[in-house]
C-alpha positions as CSV (number, residue, x, y, z in Angstrom):
1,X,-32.7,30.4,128.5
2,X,-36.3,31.7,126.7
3,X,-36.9,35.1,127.1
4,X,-39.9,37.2,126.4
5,X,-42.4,35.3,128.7
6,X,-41.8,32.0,127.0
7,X,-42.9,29.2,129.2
8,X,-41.7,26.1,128.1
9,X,-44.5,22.6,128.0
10,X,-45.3,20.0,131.1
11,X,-43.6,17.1,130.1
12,X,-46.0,13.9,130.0
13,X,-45.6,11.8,133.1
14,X,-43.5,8.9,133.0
15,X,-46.3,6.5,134.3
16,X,-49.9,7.6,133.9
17,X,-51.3,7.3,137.3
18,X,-54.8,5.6,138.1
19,X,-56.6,9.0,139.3
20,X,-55.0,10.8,135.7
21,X,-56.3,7.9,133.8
22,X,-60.0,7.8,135.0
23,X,-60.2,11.5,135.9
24,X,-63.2,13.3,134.1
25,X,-63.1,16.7,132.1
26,X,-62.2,19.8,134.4
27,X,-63.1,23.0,134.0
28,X,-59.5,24.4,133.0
29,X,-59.7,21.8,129.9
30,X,-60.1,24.2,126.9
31,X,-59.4,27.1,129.4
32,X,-56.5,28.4,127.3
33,X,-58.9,29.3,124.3
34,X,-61.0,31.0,126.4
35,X,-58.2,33.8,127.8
36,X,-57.5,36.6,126.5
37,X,-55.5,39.5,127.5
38,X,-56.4,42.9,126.7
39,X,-55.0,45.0,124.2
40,X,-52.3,47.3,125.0
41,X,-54.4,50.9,125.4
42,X,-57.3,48.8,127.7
43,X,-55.2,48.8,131.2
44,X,-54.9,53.1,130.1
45,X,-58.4,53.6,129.2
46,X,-59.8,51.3,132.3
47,X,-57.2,54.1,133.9
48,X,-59.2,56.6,132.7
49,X,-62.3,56.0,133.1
50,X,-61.3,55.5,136.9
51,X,-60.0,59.1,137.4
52,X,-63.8,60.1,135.4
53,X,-65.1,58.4,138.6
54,X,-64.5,61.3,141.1
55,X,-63.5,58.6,143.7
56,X,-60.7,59.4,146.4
57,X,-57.4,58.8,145.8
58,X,-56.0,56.3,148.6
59,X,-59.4,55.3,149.8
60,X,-59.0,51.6,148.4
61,X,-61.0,52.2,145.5
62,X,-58.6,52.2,142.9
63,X,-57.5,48.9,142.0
64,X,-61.0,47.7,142.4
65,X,-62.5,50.3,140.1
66,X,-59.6,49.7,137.8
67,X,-60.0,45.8,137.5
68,X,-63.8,46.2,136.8
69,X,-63.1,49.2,134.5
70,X,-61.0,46.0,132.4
71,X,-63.0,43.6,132.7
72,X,-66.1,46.1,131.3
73,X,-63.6,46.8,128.5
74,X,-62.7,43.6,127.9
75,X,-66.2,41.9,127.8
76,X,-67.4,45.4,125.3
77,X,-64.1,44.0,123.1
78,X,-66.1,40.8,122.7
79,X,-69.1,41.3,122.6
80,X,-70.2,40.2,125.8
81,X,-72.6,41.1,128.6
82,X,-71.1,41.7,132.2
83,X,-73.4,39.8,135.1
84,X,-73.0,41.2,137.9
85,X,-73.9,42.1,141.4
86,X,-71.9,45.7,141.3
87,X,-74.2,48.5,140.6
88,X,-72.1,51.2,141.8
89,X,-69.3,50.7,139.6
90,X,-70.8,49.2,136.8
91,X,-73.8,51.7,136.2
92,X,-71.3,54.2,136.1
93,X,-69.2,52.6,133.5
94,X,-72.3,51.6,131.5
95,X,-73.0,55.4,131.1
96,X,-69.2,56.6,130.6
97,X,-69.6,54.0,127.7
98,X,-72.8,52.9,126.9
99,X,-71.8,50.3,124.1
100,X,-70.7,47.9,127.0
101,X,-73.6,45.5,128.3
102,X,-74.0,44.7,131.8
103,X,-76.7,42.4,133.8
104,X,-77.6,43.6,137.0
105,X,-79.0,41.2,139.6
106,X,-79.7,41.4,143.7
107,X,-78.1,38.3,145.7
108,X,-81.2,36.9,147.4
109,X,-81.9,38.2,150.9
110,X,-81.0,35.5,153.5
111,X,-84.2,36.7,155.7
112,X,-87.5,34.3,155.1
């Protein structure tokens, strides 16, 4: 039995079906070069930069802080800008490091 992780491959199927043969591109083609997990001290810096927040403990905050604290990490690891709707916690993490790039935009009112 692998251990560490290791997944083993999909077999091919045994008879290609109509709907696999004439199926177009999805979007999860190519998705596996795309993915990348963050390095080891990211989940403990996004960590800290959540406690820099000031935000309640056990008011639901955390693990929403703490994913968007990664995924500002992550995209700085890059090289990429952040687009996002999330001023709150993204201005904050844009001034606790202000290497990261985020784009801030308003979702469109739904009034006339």
């Amino acid at each position: 039995m692998p251990s560490g992780g290791w997944i083993p491959p999909i077999p091919p199927p045994k008879r290609p079906s109509k709907r696999s043969a004439t199926s177009s591109p999805t979007f999860l083609d190519g998705a596996s070069t795309r993915r990348r997990a963050p390095p080891g001290a990211r989940p403990a810096l996004a960590g800290a930069l959540f406690r820099l927040s000031g935000l309640p403990r056990g008011a639901g905050h955390e693990r929403k802080l703490l994913n968007d604290a990664l995924i500002f990490l992550q995209a700085r690891l890059l090289g990429a800008s952040v687009l996002t709707a999330n001023v709150r916690d993204f201005d904050f993490l844009s001034q606790l490091a202000p290497t990261g790039r985020v784009i801030f935009y308003r979702r469109p009112s739904s009034e006339p």
